[in-house]
N, C-alpha and C positions, 0 to 999 in steps of 0.2 A: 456450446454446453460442455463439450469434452474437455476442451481449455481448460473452463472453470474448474472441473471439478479433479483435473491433472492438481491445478496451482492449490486446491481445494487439500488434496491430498498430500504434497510437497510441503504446505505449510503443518497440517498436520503431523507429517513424521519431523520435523524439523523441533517442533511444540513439544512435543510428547517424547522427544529423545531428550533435549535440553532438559525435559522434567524430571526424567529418570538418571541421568548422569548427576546432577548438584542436590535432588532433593535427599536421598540416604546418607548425605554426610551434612545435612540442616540439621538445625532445632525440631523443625517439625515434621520430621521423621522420627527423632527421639521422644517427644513430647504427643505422643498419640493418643487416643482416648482408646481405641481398642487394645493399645499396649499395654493400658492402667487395668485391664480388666484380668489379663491373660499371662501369666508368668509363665508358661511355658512358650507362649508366641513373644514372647518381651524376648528371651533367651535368644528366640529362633532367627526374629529380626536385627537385633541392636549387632550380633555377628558381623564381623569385618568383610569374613566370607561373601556371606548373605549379601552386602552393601557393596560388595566391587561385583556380583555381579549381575545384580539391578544394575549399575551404572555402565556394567559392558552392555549389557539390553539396552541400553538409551545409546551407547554410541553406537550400535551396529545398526540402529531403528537411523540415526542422525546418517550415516554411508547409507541407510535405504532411500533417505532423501534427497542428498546430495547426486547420488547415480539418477536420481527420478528426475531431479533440475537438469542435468545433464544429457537427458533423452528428451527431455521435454524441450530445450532451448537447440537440441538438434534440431529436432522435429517443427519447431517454430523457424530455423534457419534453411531449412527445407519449403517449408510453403511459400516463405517470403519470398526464396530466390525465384520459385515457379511462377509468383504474380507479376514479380516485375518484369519478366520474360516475357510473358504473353501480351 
């Protein structure tokens, strides 16, 4: 169950980083429905600023995952070597 929910979590930050690095330089980042309501949030988001650094949040979330695959295929190179041992 720990597996799962290791690979559970590595695919999530991997998911959710990719999302936040490519989606504020989309269409539909620009094209929002809550954008169309709000002209002071339109200003606050369409920012370049704003939009590099959502996208640094997605790539430091994408190194959260990549170090977690990293401990995780340890930690899997680890048990394997102990079974074939014994």
């Amino acid at each position: 169950m720990n597996r799962l929910l290791a690979v559970a979590f590595i695919l999530f930050c991997f998911e959710i980083g990719l999302f936040l690095v490519f989606v504020p330089w989309s269409g539909l980042w620009e094209h929002n429905v809550l954008l169309t309501y709000s002209i002071y949030l339109r200003g606050i988001l369409l920012n370049n600023f704003i939009r590099g650094a959502v996208s640094g949040l997605g790539i430091v979330d994408v190194v959260l995952g990549l170090t977690e695959l990293a401990r995780f295929w340890r930690s899997f190179k680890i048990v394997s070597r102990t079974s074939t041992t014994e």
